[in-house]
Backbone bond lengths (Angstrom), bond angles and torsions (degrees), N, CA, C in turn:
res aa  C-N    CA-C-N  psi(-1)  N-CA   C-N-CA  omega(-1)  CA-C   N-CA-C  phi
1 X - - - 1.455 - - 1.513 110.21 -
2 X 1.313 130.19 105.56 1.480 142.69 -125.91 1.331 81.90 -113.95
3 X 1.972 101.71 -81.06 1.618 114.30 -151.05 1.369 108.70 -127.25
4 X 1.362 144.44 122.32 1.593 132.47 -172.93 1.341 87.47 -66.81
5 X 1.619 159.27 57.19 1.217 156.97 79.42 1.686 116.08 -54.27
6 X 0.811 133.26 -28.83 1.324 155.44 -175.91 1.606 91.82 -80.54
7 X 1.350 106.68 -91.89 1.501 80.56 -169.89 1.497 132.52 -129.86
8 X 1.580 108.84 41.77 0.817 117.63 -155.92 1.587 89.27 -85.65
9 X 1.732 143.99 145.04 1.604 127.74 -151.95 1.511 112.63 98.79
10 X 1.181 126.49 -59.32 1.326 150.08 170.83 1.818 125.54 -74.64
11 X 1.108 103.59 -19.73 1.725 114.12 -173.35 1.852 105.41 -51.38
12 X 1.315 127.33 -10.93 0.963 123.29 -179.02 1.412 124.02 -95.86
13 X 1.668 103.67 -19.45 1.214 112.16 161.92 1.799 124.36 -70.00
14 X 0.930 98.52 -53.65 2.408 103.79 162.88 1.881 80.58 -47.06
15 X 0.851 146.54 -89.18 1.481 129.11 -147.75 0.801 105.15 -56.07
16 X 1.076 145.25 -54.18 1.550 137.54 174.95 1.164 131.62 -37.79
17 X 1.459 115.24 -27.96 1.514 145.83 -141.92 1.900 83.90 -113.47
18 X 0.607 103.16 -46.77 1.739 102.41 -175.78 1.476 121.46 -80.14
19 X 1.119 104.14 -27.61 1.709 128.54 156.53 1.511 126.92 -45.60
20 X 1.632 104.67 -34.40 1.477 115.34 176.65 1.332 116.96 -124.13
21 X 1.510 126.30 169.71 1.035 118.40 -148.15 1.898 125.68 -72.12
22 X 1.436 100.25 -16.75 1.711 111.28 153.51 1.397 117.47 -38.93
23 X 1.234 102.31 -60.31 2.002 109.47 179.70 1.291 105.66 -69.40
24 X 1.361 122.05 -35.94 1.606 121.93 -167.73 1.425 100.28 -65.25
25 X 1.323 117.26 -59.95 1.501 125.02 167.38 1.274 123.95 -14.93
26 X 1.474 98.95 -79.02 1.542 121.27 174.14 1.921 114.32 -52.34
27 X 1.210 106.23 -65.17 1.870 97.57 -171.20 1.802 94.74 -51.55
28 X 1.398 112.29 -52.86 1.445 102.68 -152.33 1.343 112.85 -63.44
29 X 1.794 125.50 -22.21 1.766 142.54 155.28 1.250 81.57 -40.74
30 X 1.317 128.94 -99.37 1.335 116.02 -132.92 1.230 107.43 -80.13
31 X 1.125 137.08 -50.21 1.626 120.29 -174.90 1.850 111.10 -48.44
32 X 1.650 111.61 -14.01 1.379 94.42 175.94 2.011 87.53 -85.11
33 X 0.690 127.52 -78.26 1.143 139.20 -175.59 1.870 106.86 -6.28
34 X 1.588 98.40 -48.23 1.762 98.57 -174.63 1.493 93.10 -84.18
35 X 1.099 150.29 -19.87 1.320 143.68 -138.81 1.761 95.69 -91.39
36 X 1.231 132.69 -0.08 2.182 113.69 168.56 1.902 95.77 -95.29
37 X 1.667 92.98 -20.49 1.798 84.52 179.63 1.805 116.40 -77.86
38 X 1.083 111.94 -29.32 1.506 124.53 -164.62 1.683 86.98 -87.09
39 X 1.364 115.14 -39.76 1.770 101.68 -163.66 1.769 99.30 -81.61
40 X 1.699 114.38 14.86 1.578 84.96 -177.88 1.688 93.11 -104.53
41 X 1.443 90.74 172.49 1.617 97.87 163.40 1.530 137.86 -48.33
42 X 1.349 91.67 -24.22 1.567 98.23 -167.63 1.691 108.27 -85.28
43 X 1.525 108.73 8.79 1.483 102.26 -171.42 1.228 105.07 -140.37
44 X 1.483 121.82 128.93 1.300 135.67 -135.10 1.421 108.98 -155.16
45 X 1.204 123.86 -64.10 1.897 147.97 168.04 1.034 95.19 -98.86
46 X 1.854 94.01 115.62 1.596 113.71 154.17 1.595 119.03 -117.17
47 X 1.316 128.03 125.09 1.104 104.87 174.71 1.909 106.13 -105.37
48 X 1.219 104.37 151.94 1.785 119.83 -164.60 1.873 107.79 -102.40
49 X 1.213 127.70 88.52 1.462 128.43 -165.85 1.171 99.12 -67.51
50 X 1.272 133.39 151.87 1.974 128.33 165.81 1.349 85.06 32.77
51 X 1.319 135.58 76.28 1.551 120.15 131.44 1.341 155.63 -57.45
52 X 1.583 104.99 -16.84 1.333 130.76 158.39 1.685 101.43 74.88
53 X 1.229 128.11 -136.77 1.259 142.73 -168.97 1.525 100.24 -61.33
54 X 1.185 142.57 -53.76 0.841 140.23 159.84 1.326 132.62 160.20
55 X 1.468 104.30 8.00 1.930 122.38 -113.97 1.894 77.76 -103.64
56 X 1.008 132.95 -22.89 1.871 128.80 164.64 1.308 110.42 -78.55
57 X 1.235 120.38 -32.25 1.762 119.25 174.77 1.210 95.70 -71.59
58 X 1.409 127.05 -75.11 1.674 115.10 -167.79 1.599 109.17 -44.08
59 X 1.106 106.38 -51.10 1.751 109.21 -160.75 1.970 91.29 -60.48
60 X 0.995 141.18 -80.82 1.460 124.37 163.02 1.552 141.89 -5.11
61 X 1.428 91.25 -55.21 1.431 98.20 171.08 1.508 118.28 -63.95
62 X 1.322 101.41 -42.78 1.550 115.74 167.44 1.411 117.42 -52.02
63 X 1.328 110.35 -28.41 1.518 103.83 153.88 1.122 138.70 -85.40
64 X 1.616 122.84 -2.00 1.287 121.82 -174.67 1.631 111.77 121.72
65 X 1.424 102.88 -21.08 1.717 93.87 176.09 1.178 112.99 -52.62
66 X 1.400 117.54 -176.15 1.565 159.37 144.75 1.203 121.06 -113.11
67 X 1.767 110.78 81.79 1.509 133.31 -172.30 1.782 109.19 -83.29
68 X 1.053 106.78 125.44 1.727 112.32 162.35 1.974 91.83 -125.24
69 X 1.506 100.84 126.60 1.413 131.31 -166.09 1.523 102.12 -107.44
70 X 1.056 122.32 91.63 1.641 113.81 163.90 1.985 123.65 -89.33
71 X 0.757 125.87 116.36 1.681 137.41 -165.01 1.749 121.66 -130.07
72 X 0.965 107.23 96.05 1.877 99.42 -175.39 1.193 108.81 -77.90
73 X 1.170 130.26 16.32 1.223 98.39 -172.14 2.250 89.59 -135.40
74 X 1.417 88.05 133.35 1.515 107.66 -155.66 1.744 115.81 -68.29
75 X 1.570 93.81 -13.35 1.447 101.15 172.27 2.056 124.58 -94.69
76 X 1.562 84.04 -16.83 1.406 79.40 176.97 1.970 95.48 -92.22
77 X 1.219 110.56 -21.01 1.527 99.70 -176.00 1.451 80.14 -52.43
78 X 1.052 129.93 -69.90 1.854 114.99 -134.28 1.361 109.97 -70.88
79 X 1.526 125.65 -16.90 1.315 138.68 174.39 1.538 99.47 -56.96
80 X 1.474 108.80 -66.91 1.742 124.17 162.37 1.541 99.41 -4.36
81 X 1.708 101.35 -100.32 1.309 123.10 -166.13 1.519 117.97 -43.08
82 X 1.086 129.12 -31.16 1.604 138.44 150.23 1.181 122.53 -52.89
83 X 1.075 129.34 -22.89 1.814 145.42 -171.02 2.051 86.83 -99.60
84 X 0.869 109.06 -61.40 1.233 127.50 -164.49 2.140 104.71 -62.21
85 X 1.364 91.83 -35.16 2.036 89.16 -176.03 1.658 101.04 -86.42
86 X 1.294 94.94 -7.79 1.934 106.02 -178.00 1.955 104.71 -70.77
87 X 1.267 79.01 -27.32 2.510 82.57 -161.86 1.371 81.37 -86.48
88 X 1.666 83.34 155.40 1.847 113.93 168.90 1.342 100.72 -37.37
89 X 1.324 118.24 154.04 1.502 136.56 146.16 1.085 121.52 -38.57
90 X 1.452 145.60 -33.03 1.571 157.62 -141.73 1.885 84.85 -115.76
91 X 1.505 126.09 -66.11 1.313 117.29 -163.24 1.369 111.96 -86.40
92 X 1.881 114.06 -14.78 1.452 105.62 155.24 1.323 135.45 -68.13
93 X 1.340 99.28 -15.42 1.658 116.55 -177.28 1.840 95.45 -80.11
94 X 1.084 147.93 1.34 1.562 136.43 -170.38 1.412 104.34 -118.14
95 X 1.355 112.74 18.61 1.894 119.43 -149.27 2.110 76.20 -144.58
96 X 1.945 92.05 125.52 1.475 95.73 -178.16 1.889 79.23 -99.68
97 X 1.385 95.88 168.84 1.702 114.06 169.82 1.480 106.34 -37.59
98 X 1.086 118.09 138.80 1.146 100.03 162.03 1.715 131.95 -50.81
99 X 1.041 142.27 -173.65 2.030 130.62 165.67 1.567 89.86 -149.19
100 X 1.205 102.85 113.15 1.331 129.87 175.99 1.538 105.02 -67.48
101 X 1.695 127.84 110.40 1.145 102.74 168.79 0.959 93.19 177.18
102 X 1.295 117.03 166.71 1.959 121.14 173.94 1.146 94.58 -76.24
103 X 1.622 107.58 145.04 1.670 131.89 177.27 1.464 96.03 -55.42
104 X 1.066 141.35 -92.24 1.708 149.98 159.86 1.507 114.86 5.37
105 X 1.844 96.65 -10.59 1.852 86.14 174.56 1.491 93.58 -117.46
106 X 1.378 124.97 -8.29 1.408 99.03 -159.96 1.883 103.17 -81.39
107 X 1.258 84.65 167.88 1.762 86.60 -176.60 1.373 96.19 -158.46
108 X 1.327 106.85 148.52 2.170 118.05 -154.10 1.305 82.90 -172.19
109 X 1.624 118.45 128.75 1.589 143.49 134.31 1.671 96.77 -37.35
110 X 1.580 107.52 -51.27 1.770 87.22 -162.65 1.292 129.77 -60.92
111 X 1.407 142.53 168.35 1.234 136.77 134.53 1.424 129.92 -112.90
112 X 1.172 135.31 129.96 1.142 151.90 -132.70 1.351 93.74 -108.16
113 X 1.931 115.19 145.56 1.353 127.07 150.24 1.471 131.01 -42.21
114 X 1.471 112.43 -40.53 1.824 136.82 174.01 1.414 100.64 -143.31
115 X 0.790 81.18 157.81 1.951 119.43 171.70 1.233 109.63 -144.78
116 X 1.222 125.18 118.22 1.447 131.21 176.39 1.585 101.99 -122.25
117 X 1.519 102.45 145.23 1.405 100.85 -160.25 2.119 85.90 -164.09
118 X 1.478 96.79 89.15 1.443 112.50 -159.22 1.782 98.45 -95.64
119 X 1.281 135.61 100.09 1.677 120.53 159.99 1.486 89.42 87.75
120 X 1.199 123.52 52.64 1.403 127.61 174.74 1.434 109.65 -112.59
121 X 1.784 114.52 -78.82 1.176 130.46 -153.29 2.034 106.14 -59.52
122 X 1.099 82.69 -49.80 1.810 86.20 167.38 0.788 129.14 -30.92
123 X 1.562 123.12 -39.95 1.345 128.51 -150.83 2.068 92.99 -101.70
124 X 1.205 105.09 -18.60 1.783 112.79 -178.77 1.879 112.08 -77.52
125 X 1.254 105.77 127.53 1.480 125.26 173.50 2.003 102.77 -37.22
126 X 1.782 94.18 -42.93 1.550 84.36 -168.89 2.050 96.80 -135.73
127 X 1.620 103.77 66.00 1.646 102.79 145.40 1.524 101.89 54.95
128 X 1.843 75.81 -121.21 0.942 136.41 173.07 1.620 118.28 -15.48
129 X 1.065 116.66 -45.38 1.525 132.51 -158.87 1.793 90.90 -79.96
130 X 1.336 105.61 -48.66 1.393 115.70 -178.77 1.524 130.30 -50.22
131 X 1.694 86.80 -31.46 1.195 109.32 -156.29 1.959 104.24 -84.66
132 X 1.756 82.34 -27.61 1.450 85.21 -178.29 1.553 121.81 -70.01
133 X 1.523 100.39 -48.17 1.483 132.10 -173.95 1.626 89.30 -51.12
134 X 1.199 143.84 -39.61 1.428 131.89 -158.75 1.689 102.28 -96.53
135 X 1.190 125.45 -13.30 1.028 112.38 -168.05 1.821 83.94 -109.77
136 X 1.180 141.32 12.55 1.523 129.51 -178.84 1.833 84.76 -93.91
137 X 1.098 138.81 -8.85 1.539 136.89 -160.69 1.564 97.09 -107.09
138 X 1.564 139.23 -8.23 1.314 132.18 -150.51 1.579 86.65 -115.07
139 X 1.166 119.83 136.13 1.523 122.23 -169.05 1.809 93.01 -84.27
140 X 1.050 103.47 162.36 1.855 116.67 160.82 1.182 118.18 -40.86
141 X 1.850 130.14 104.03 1.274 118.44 -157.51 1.300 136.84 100.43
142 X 1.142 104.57 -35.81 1.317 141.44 155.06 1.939 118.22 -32.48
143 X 0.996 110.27 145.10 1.353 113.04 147.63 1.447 150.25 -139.32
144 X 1.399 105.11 163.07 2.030 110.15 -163.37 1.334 83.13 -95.41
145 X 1.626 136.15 151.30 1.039 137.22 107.85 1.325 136.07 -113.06
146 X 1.331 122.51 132.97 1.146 152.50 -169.60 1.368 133.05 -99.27
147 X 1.855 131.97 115.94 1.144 120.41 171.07 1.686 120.22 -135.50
148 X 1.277 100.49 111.44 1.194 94.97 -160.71 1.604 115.51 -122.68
149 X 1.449 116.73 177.92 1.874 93.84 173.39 1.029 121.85 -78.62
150 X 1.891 102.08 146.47 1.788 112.00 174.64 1.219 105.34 -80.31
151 X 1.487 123.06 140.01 1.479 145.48 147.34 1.365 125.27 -16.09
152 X 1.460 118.38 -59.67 1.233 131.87 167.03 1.437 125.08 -62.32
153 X 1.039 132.87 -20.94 1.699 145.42 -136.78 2.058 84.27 -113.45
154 X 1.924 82.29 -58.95 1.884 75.05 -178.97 1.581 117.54 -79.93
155 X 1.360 129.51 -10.67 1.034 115.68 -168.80 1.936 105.44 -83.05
156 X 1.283 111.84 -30.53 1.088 128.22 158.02 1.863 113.46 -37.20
157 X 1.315 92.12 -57.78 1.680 106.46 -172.29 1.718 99.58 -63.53
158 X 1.354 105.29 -41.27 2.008 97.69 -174.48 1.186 104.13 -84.20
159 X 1.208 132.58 -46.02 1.759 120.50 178.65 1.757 106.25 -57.41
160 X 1.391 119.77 -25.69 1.344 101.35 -166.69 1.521 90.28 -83.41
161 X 1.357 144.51 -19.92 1.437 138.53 179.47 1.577 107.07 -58.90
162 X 1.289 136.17 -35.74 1.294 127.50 -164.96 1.271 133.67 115.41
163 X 1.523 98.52 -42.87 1.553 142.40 -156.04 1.800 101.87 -58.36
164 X 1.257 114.04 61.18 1.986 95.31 -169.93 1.222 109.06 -43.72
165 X 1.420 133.16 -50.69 1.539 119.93 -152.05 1.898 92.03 -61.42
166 X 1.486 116.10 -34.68 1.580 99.92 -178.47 0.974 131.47 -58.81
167 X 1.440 107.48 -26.15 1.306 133.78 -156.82 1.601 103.74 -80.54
168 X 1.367 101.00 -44.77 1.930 108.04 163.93 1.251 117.41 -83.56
169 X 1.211 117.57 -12.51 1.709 109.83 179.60 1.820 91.87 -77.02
170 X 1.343 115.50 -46.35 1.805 109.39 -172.32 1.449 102.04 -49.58
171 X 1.353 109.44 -52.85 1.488 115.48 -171.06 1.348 102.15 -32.49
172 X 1.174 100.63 -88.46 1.089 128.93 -170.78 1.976 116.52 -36.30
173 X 1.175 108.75 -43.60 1.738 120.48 178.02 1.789 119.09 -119.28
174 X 1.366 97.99 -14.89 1.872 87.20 167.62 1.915 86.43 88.03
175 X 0.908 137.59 -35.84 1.510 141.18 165.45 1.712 121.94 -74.03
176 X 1.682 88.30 148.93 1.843 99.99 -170.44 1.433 87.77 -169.00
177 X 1.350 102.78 171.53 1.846 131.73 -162.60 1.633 85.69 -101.55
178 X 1.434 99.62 115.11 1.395 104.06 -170.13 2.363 89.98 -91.34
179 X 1.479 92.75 -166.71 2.034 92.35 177.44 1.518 109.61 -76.91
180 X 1.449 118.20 -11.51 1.753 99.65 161.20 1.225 121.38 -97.76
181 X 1.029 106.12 38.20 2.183 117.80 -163.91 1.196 101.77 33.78
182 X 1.122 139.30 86.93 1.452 152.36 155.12 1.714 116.09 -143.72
183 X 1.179 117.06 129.25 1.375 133.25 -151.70 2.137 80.25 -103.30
184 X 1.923 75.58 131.95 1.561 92.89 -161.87 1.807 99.39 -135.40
185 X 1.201 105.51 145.01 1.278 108.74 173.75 1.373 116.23 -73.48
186 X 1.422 135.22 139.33 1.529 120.94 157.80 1.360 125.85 -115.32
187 X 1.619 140.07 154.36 1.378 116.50 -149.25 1.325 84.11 -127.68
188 X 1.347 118.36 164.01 1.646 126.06 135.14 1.739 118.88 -85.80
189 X 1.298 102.38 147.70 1.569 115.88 152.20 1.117 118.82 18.04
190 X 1.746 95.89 -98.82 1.199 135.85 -161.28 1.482 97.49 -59.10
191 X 1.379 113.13 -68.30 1.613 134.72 -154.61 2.338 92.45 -53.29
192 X 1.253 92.12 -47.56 1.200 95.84 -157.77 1.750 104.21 -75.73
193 X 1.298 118.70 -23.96 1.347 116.67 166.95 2.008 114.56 -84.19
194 X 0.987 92.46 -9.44 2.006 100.24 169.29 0.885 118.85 -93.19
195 X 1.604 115.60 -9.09 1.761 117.47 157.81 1.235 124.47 -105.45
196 X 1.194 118.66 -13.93 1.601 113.84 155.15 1.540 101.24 -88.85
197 X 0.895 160.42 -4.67 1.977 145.73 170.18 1.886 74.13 -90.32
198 X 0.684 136.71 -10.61 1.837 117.90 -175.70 1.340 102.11 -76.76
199 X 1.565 125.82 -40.39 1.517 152.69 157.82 1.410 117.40 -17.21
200 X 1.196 103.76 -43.75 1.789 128.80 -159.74 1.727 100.27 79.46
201 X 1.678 102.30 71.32 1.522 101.03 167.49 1.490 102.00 -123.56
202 X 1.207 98.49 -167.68 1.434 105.48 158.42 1.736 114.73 -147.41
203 X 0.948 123.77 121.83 2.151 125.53 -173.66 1.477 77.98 -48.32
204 X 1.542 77.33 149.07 2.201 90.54 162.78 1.659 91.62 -141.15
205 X 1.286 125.59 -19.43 1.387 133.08 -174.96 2.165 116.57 -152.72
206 X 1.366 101.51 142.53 1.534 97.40 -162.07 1.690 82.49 -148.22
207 X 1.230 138.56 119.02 1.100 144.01 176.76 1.594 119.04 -136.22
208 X 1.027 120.83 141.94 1.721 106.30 168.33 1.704 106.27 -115.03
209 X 1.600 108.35 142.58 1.175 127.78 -155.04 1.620 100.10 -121.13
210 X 1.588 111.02 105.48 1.672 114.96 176.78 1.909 97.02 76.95
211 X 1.492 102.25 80.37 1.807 120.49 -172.56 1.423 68.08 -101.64
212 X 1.143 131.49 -84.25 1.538 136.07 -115.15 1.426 123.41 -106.55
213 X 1.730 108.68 -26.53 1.260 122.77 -169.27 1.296 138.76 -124.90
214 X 1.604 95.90 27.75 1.017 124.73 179.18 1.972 126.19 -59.44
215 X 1.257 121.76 -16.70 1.345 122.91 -175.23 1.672 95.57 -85.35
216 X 1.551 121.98 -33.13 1.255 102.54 -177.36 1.479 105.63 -89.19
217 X 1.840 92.15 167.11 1.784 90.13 -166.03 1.537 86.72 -175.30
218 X 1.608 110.04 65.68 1.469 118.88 164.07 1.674 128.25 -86.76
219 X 1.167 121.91 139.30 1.481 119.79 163.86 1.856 104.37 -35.34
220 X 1.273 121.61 139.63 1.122 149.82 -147.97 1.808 74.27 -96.13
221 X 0.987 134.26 -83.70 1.188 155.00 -157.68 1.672 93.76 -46.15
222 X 1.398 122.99 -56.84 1.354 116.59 177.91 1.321 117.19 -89.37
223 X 1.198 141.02 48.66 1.622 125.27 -161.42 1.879 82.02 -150.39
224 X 0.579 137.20 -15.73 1.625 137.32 164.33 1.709 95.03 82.85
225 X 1.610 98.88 163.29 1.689 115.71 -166.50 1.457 90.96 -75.55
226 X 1.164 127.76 -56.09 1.427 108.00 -157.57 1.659 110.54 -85.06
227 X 1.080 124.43 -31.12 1.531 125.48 160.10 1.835 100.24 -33.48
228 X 0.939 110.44 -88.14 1.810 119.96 172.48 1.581 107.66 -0.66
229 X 2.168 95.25 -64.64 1.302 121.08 -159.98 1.681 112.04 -61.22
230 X 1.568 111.39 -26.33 1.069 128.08 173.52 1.427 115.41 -74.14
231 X 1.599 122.86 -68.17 1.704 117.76 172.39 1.862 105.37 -44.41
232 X 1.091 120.33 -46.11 1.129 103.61 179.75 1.372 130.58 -59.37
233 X 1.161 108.37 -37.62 1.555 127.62 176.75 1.505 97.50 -46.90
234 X 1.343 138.48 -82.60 1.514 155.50 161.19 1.591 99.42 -19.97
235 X 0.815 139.85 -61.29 1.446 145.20 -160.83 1.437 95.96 -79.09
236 X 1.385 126.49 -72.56 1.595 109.40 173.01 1.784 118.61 -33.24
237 X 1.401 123.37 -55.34 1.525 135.07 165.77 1.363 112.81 -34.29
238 X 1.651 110.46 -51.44 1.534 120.34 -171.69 1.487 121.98 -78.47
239 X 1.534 109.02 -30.27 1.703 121.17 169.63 1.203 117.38 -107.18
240 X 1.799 133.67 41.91 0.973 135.16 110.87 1.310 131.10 -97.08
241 X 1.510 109.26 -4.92 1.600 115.08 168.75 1.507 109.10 -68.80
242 X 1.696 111.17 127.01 1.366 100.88 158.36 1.461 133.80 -89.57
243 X 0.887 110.65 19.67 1.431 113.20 152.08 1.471 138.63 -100.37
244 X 2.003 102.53 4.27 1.236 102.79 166.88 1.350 96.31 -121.91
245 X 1.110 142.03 -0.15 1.320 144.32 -163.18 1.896 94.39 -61.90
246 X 1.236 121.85 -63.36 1.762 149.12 -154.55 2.142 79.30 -56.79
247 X 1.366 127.59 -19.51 1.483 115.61 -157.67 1.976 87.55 -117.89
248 X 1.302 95.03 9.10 2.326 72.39 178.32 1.244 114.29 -96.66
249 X 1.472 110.87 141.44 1.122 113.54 171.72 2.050 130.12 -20.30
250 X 1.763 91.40 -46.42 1.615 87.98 -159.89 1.951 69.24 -125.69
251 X 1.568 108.99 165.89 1.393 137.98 175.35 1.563 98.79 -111.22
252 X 1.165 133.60 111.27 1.250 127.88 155.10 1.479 120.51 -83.76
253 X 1.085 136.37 115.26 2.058 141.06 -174.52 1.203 105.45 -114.43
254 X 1.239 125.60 126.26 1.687 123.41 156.34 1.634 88.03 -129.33
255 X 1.647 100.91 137.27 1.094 126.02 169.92 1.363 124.03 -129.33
256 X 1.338 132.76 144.63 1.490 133.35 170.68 1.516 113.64 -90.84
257 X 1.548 103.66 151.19 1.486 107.78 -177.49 1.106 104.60 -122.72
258 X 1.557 88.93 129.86 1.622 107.34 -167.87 1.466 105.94 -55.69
């Protein structure tokens, strides 16, 4: 969630998307994935880039953070704040207002324990720029985490469309018309862990999130607990393998700054 031009119109589709077992996949990867960094002492302040609906701020707070949520786009703030009047009193109280605004404007003296900045950078003309701006907010020690698209997952997705001119435009730029028609960056591995150590980080974790189970994509509500319990099972197995990691849909990165 880039620009409330981007997707402000659309905010109902990310809810939707999290509702079935694609999203289920994905939050429950990474929140297991962030969960030895959030449970230590040393991590306290998180700030949430494009947080969208809200559903990484709540799930945090619920652990004990102190979330500040930045979101430009004015429809997922209010989605936010509805998610947000729903939680206890005690974990709504660790959650600031949301601040409606493009990431690129906000500006804070603080620096934060984490920064999580989930399905962001992709969606930006220039990466990179994003990539920087989030890690100038992570104090010394600190950590970025990052989830963004794998290389393999989409290049798969444009050759299976047909589409040659797409098929050479990816080649050619690492970009394609992702399912909300929005032209998205996709990374490799390698490439994408040589630009955060460019940062002054260091990887502490590299996972791929939705390797294997990507064709199904049931309502959460109808697909039963242990069905779920099963794709997940496989998908945890499959996105610590590195040899399937380079083919998942999404790259999950948390890195420390030196």
């Amino acid at each position: 969630m880039a620009t409330a031009e981007s997707f402000d119109g659309i905010s109902n589709d990310f809810l939707n998307y999290s509702e079935h077992t694609r999203g289920a996949i994905r939050y429950t990867l990474a929140h297991e994935n962030l969960s030895p960094y959030i449970e230590s002492k040393n991590v306290r302040t998180v700030l949430d880039v494009c947080g969208g609906s809200g559903i990484d701020t709540a799930w945090l707070a619920s652990k004990g953070m102190l979330v500040t949520m930045v979101e430009p786009s004015l429809e997922q703030v209010n989605l936010a704040r509805n998610r947000f009047i729903a939680l206890e009193p005690g974990i709504r109280a660790r959650i600031t207002d949301p601040l409606q605004m493009n990431f690129t404007d906000y500006q804070t003296e603080r620096r934060f324990d984490l920064v999580t900045m989930h399905g962001v950078a992709m969606y930006q003309s220039e990466p990179s720029d994003y990539f920087k701006k989030a890690m100038s907010h992570v104090r010394s020690g600190g950590y970025l985490s990052v989830l963004e698209k794998g290389w393999g997952a989409a290049a798969e997705r444009v050759v299976a469309s047909g589409d040659i001119s797409a098929i050479e435009y990816f080649k050619n730029t690492g970009r394609f018309i992702n399912r909300h028609n929005r032209e998205v960056t996709a990374f490799k591995p390698d490439e994408l862990q040589d630009l955060l150590r460019s940062l002054g980080s260091e990887v502490t974790l590299l996972a791929g999130v939705r390797v294997v189970s990507d064709r199904i994509n049931e309502p959460v509500k109808d697909f039963g607990e242990r069905d779920l319990k099963v794709l997940l099972d496989i998908e945890r197995e499959a996105g610590k393998d590195p040899s399937c990691v380079g083919m998942a849909q999404m790259l999950h990165l948390i890195v420390r700054k030196n």
